[in-house]
Residue frames as qw, qx, qy, qz and C-alpha x, y, z in Angstrom:
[[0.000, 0.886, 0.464, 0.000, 0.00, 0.00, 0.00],
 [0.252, -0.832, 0.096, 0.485, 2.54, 2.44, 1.09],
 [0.523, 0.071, 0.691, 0.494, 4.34, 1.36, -2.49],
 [0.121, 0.658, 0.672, 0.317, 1.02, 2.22, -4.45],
 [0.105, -0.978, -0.163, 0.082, 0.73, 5.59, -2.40],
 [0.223, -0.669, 0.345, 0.619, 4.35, 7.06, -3.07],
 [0.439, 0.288, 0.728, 0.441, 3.68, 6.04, -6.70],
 [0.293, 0.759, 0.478, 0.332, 1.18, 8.18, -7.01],
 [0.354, -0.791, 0.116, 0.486, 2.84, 11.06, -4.79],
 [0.478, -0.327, 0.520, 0.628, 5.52, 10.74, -7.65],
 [0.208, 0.575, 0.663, 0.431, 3.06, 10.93, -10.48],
 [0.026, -0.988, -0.149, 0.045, 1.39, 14.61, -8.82],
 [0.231, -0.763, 0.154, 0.583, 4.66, 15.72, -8.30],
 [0.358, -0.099, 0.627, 0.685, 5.58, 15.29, -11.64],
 [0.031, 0.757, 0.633, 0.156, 2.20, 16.27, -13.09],
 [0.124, -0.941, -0.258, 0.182, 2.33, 19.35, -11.39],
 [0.382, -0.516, 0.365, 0.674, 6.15, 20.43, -12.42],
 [0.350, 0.314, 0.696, 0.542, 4.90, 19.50, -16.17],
 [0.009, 0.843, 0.516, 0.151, 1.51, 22.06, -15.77],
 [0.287, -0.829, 0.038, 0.478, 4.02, 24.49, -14.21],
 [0.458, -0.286, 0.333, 0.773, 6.21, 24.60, -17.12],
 [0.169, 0.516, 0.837, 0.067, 3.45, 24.69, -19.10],
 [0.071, -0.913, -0.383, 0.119, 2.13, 27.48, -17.73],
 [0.179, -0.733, 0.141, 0.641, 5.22, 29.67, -17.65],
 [0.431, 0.159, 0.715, 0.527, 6.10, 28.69, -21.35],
 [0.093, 0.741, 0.576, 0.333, 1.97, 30.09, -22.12],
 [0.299, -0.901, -0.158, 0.270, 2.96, 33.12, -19.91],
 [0.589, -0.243, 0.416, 0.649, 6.31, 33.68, -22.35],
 [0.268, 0.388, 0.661, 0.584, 4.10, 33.52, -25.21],
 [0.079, -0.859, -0.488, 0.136, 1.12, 35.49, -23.68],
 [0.151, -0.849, 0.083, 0.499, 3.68, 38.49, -22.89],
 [0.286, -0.222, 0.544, 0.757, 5.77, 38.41, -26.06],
 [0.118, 0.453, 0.674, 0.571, 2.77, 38.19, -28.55],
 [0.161, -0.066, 0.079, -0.982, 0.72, 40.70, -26.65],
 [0.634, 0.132, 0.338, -0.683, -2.40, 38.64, -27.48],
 [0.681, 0.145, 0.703, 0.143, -3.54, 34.73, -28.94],
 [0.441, 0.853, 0.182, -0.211, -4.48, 37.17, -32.02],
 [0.117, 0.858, -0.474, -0.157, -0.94, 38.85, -32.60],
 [0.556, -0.321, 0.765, 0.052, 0.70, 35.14, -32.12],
 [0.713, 0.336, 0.614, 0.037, -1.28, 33.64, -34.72],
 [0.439, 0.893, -0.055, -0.082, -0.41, 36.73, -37.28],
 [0.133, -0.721, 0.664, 0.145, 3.15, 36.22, -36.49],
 [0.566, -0.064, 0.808, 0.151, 2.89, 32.62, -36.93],
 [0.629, 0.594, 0.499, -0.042, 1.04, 33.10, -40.30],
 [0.110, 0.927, -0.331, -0.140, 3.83, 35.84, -41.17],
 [0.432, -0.432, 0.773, 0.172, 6.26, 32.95, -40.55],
 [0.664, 0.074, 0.725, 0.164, 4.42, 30.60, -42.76],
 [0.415, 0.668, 0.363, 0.500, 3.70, 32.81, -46.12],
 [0.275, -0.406, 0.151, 0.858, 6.13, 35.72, -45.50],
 [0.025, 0.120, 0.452, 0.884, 4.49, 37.56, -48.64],
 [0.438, -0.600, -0.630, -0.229, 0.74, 37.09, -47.58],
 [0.277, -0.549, 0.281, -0.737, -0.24, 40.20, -45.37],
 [0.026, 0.169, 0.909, -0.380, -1.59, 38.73, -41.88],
 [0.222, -0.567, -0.715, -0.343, -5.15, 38.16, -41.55],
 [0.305, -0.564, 0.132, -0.756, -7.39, 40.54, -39.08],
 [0.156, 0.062, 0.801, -0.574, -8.64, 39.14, -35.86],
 [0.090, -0.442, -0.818, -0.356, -11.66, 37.90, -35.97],
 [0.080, -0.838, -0.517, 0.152, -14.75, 40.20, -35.55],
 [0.103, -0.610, 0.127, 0.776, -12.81, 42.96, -37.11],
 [0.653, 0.556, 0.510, 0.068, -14.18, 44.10, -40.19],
 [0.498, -0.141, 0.390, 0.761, -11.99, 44.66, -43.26],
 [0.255, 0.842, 0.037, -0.475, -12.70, 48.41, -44.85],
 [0.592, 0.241, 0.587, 0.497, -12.67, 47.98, -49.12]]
């Protein structure tokens, strides 16, 4: 039993170091891109460097 219960001890503690890195990692991104928006333009800048970036959604594009 005591076997079976430091198992899982070992399993949260890992779990939880994993969701921490996680989290700072999304807190890297969060502050560098400014917003999930600006990230995805950059990332879409990366993939077709000529292609402007798209708007955010629920902005509407003036023709």
């Amino acid at each position: 039993m005591s076997l079976a219960l430091t198992a899982l001890y070992y399993l949260e503690n890992k779990l939880s170091n994993f969701m921490k890195s996680c989290f700072k990692i999304y807190a890297v991104l969060h502050t560098f891109a400014g917003s999930p928006c600006l990230l995805t333009s950059a990332l879409c800048m990366l993939a077709h460097p000529l292609r402007p970036p798209l708007p955010p959604a629920g902005d509407k594009i003036l023709t």
